[in-house]
N, C-alpha and C positions, 0 to 999 in steps of 0.2 A: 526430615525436612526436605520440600522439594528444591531441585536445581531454579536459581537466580536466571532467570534471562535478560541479557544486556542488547540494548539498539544500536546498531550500529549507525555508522557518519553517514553524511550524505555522499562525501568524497569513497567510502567505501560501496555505496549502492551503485552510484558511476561506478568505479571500477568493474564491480560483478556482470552491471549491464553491459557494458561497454566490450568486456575481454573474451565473452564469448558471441559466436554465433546462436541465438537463437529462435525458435518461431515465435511468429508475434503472439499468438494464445498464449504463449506460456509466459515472455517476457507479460502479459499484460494479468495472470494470474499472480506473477511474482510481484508485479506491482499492488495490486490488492492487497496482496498478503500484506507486505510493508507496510502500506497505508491504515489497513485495518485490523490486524494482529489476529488474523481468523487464518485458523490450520487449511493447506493447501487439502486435503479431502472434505473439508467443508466450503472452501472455493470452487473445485470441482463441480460440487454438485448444486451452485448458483445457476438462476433463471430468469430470465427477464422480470418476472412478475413478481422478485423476492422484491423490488425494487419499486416503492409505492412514493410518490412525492418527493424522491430527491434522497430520502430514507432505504439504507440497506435492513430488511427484518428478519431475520433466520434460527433456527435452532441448531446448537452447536450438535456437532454427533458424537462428539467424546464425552463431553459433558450433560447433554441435554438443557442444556439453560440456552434461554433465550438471549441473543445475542441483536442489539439495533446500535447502526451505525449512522451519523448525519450529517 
């Protein structure tokens, strides 16, 4: 049975954001991640043009499954 992943508070995402220094791509990839539950190696490799009408549409690279976020 795979590992349960738990979301963390909002008060915890402030903190994460807040305590450290860091560049804004990355702060702004960590927010993606949060927001969209897509693995940072498949955020990395986001494009302008994955981005069609307001719609995120991607293929996971772990999984292969198609991944749309709106």
């Amino acid at each position: 049975m795979g590992k349960m992943t738990k979301a963390i508070s909002k008060e915890e995402i402030d903190t994460i954001l807040g305590s450290i220094k860091i560049k804004q791509d990355v702060r702004n990839a960590l927010l993606v991640e949060l927001n969209t539950g897509l693995r940072i190696q498949d955020i990395a490799r986001l494009r302008y043009n994955d981005i069609q009408f307001g719609k995120l549409e991607i293929i996971e690279k772990k999984t292969k499954s198609p991944k749309l976020q709106e």
